[in-house]
N, C-alpha and C positions, 0 to 999 in steps of 0.2 A: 252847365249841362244844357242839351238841347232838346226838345224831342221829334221825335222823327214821327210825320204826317205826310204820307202821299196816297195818293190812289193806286189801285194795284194790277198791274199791268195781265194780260191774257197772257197763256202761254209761258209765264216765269214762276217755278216753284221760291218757295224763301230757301230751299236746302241749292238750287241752284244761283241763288239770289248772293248767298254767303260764299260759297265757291270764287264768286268774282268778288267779292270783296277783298275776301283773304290773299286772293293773286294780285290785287290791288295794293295791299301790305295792312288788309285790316286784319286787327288783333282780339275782336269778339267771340266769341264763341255764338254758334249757330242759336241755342236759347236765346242768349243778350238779345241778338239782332231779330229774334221774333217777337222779344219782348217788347222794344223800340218801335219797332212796326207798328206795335198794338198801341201805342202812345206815348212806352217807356222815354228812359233818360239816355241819351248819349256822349258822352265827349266829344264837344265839337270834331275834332279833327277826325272822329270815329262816325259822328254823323257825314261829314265831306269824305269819308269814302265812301261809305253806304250810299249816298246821291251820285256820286260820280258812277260807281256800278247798275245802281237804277239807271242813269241819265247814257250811257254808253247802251245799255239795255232797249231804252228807246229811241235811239239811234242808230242802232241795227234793225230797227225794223222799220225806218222810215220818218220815223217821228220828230218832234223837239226833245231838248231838256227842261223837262217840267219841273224837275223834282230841284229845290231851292239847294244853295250850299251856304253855309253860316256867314260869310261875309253879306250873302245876298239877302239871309234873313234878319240878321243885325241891322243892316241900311236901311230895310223896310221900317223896321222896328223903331228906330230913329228918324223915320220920315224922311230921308233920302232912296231915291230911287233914278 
């Protein structure tokens, strides 16, 4: 499991947050994914959607992708970068 850690963006509810995840193919429910926010646990592959929807998120508005996906946080984790 992973847990999910980012900063939170202006202008993005977490109910519109989960919206794009689920079109993304995640399978949370709207609790889980606030739970996660807050520090909870994820499944990997349930946290790399939720990054991918944050990270599309700040990319419509101009930004980077901040928000890590498990392969990038594993490497860190391991001292490759």
């Amino acid at each position: 499991m992973h847990r999910c850690r980012s900063g939170w963006p202006s202008g993005l509810t977490v109910t519109q947050l989960w919206v794009r995840y689920v079109g993304l193919g995640g399978s949370i429910r709207e609790q889980q994914l606030r739970a996660a926010l807050r520090g909870g646990e994820l499944a990997p592959q349930e946290h790399d959607v939720a990054a991918h929807a944050l990270n599309e998120y700040f990319s419509e508005q101009g930004g980077a992708h901040p928000v890590a996906y498990t392969t990038e946080v594993n490497d860190h984790a391991d001292g490759r970068r």
